[in-house]
N, C-alpha and C positions, 0 to 999 in steps of 0.2 A: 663448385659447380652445382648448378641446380637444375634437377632435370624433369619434364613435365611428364605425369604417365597418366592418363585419364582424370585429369584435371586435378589433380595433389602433384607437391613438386618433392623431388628426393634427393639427396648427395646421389653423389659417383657410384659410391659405396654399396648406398641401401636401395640401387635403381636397379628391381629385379623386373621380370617376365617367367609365367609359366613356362616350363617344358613344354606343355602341350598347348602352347599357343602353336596353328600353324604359319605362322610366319617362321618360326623355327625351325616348323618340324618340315616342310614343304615351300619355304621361302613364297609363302601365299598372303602377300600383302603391297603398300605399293609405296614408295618416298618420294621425297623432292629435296633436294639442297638447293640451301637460297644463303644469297648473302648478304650481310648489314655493312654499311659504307657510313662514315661519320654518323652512327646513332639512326641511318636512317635502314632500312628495310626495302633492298631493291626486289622490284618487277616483285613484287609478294603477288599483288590479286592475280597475275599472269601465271605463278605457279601453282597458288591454289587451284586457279581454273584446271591444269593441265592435270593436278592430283586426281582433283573431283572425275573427271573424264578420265585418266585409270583405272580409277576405281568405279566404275561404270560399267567399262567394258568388262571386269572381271566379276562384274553382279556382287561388291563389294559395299553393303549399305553403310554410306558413311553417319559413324552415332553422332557426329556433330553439325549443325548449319555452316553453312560459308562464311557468315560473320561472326558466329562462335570459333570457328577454328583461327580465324584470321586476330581475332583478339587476344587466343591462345596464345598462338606465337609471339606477338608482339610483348605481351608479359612477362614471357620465358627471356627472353631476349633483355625484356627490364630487369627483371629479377637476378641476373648474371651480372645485371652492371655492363653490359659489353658494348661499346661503340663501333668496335669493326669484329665481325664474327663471321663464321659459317652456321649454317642451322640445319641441321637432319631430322625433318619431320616424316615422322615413319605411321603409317597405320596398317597393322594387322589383322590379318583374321580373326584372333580373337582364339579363346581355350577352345579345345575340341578333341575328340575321339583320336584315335594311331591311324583310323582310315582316312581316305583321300577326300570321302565327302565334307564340303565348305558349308554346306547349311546345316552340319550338325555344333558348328563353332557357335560359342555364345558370345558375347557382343564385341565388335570389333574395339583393340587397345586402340590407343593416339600416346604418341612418344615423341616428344622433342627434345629435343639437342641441340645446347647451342655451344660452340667452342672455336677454337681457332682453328683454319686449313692450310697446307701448306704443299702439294700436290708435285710440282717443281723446285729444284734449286734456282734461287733469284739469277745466276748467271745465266740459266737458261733464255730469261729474259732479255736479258742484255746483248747474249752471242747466238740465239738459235740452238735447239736441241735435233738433234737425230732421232730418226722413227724406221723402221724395220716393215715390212708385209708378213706374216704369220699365217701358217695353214691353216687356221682355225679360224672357220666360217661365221658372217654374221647368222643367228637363227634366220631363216627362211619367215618374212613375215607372215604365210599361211599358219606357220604352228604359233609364234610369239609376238603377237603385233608391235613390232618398234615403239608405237608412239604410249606404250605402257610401259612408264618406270615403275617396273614390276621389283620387289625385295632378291627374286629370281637370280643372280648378277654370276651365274656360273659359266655362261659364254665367254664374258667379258675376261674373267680371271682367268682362264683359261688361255685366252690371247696374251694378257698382262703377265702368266707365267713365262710365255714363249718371247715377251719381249726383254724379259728379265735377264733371261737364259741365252737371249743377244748379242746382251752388256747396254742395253737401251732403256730408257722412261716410258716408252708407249709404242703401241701397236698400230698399225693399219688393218684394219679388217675388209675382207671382200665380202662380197657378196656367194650366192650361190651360180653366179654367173659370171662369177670373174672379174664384178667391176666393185670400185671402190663405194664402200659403202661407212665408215665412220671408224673411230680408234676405238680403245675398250671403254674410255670416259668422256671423251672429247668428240665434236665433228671438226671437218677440215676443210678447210678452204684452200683454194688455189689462186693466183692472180697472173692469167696472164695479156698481155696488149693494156692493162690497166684494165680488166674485164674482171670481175671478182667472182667467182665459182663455186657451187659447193651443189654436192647430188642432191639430188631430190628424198625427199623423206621415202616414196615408195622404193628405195632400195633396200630400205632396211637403217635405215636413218630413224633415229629420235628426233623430234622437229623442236631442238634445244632453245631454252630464252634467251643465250647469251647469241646463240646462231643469230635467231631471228633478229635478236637488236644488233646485230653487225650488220647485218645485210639494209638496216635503215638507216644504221650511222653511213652507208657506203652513199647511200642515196644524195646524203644532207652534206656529203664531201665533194658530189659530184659524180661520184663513180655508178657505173652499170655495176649491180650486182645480179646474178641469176642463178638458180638453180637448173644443173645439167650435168648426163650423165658423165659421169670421169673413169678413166681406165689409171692406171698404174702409168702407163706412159704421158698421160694427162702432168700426172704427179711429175714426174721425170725432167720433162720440157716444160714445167710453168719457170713463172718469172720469180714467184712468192710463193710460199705454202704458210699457212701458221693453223693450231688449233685450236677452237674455243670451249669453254664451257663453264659454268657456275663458280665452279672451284677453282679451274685452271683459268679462268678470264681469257687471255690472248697471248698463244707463246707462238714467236718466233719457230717454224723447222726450217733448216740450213741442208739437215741432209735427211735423203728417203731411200732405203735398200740402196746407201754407201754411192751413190750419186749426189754430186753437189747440185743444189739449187742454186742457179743464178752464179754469183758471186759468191758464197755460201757465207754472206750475213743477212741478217733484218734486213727485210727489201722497203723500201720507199712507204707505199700503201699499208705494208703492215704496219710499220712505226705508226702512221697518221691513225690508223683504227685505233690502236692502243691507247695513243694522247686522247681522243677522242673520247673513250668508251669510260676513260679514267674518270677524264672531266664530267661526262655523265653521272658517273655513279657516284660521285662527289656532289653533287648536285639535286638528286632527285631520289626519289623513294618514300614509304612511310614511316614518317617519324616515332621513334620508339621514344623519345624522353622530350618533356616540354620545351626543352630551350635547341631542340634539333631543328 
């Protein structure tokens, strides 16, 4: 494995970072995992754009251009050899001080990773997996804006502990109002009258790639997709649930807080996104090696 850290590449081994980068010290930096499909690189300029805009909001100077970094990854991705991979492109604050101030950090690191994911057991796909509601709220996006995937990820583990502690894979998180607002990795959808659902990002939602390319594969199948708000009893009474994201692509849920959905298999519409999204990603993206 070869891993890229400010543009030299390192084994596993010799891939260090300061102590006193704060990304460590104050999880003060921002990622994106993206995935490689047959040698190709999906939705890449989609998630650089959404990096670049985290790192914006958090007054986060990125030391690279959008086409240096985009070339970056791509190399990182050569240089492994990897035709189907996950990629964790990480950028830091950078070394700095024990204090909280960010403008005393010197230049921000770039770290990627590229290696395989595996987020679910493959039966989940197959039979539907079960999901839990957990007291532990999404942050409130006045203090931590959703749409920054921030290095931050202690909400989230904190849900993932309480689903653990279940006997479940993943979480439902609320909102501060009680209404469903995304899993600790995943957003969710619902499906009901053939109507396909998923909240709005101002809940407290990440406005995820793989979200968003669902809700266009929904279109090009025929189906109304919309975003709107969902309660728990949403969840309860759909027809379908399933979760999407980067890592996780499209799994099947069967069951939500010990309530069967539906029949409590893969509903109809989920199977079809799935074929669909497959056939996409099989299909499209940027090519990492000439003959892709």
């Amino acid at each position: 494995m070869k891993i890229y850290i400010n543009g030299t590449f390192h084994t596993k081994e010799e891939a260090k970072i300061s102590v006193y980068d704060h990304g460590l010290l104050y999880g003060d930096g921002v990622f994106e995992g993206i995935r490689v499909y047959n040698g190709r690189v999906f939705k890449l300029d989609e998630h650089l754009k959404r990096l670049y805009e985290s790192a914006n909001s958090i007054m986060l100077a990125m030391p690279m251009t959008f086409d240096e970094l985009r070339h970056a990854t791509v190399l990182t991705v050569r240089e492994n050899n990897m035709r189907d991979a996950y990629i964790r492109l990480i950028i830091t604050r950078g070394i700095g001080s024990l204090g909280l101030n960010p403008f005393s950090c010197e230049k921000p690191q770039v770290i990627i990773i590229v290696d395989k994911i595996a987020l679910y057991p493959k039966e989940m796909y197959e039979h539907g997996m079960r999901i839990v509601t957990v007291p532990t709220q999404r942050n409130m996006a006045e203090a931590i804006p959703p749409q920054v995937k921030s290095l931050n990820y202690l909400n989230n583990i904190l849900a993932k502990i309480e689903a653990i502690n279940a006997g479940v894979e993943e979480a439902i998180m609320l909102n501060s109002y009680g209404l469903v607002a995304e899993c600790t990795g995943d957003n969710i959808f619902v499906v009901k009258n053939n109507v396909i659902m998923t909240p709005p990002s101002y809940m407290g939602v990440l406005e995820g790639i793989t979200r968003n390319t669902v809700m266009e594969l929904a279109g090009q199948l025929s189906y109304t997709a919309k975003q709107r708000i969902l309660t728990r009893h949403d969840l309860f009474s759909s027809d379908e649930c399933f979760l999407t994201g980067s890592a996780a692509e499209i799994v099947p849920v069967t069951h939500v807080d010990g309530r069967t959905i539906s029949d409590g298999t893969p509903g109809y519409v989920t199977k079809q996104l799935m074929i669909a999204f497959k056939k996409l990603t099989e299909t499209t993206g940027t090519p990492v090696f000439a003959a892709a």
